[in-house]
C-alpha positions in Angstrom: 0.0 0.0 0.0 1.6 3.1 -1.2 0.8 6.4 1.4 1.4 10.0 -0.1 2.2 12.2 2.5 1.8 15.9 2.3 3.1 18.6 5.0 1.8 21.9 5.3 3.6 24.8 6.9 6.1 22.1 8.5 9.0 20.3 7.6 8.8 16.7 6.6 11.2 15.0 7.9 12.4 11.6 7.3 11.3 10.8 11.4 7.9 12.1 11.0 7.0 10.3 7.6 8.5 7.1 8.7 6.1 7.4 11.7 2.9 8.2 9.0 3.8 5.0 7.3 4.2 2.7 10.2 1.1 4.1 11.8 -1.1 4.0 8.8 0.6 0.9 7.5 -1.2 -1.5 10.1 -4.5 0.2 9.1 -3.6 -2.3 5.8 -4.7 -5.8 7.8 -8.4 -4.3 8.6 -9.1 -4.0 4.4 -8.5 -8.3 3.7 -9.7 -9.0 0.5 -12.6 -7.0 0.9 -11.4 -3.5 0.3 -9.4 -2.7 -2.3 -7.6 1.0 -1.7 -7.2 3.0 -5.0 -5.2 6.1 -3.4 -4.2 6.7 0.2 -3.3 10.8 0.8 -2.9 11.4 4.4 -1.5 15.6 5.3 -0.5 17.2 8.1 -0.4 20.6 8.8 0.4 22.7 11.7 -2.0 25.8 11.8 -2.0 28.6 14.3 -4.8 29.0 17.1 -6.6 31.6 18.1 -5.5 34.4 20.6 -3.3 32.2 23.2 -3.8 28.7 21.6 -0.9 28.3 19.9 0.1 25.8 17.4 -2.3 22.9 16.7 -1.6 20.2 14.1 -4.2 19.1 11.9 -4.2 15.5 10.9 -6.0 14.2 7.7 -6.1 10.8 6.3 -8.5 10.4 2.4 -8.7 6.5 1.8 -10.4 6.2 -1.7 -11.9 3.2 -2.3 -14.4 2.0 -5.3 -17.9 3.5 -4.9 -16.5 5.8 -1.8 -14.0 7.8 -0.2 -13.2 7.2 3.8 -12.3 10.5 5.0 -11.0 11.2 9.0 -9.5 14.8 10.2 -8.4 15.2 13.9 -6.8 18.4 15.5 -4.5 18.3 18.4 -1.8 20.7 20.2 0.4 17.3 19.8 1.4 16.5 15.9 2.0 12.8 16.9 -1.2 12.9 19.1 -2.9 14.1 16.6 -1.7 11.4 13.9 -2.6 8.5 16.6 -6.4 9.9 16.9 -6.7 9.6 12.8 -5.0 6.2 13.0 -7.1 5.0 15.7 -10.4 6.7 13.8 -9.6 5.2 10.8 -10.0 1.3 11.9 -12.9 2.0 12.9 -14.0 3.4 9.2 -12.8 1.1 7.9 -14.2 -1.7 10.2 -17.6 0.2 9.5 -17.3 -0.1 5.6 -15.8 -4.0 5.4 -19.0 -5.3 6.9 -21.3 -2.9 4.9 -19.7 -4.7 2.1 -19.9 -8.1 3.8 -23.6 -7.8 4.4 -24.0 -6.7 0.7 -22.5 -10.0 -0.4 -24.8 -12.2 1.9 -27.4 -10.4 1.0 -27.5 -11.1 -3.0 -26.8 -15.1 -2.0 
């Protein structure tokens, strides 16, 4: 499963896109046979806060897959936080969608 990983208004370094791709990487044993990923874009972006907030990282992970596109976004004061909340969202999308498809299947036996 190939991950493109876009930074916004941060550096990307080798570290922090080796961490993406091991964190989204074990999202890949939740899809089985059933879901077959056509792109994977996952960006994160560090945006400034209101009056005395400071820097908060937005985390955004787009899974397309035929006939729909999984979509989770988390913001956090913590980048890697932040990243762990989409991981940890995602498996459950993605949970979610493989037994909508399952239950399609049984359904037209």
């Amino acid at each position: 499963m190939h991950i493109n990983i876009k930074a916004s208004n941060l550096d990307l370094t080798p570290a922090l896109k080796t961490y993406i791709e091991d964190k989204m990487i074990v999202l890949e044993k939740y899809f089985g046979n059933v879901i077959k990923v056509i792109n994977f874009d996952f960006e994160i972006e560090m945006a400034v806060g209101g009056q005395n907030k400071g820097e908060i990282f937005r985390a955004e992970a787009n899974i397309d897959i035929p006939g729909n596109l999984l979509r989770v976004e988390k913001t956090e004061r913590d980048m890697y936080k932040a990243i762990d909340k989409v991981r940890d969202h995602l498996e459950l999308v993605i949970k979610k969608q493989k037994e909508k498809i399952e239950d399609k299947r049984k359904k037209k036996k």
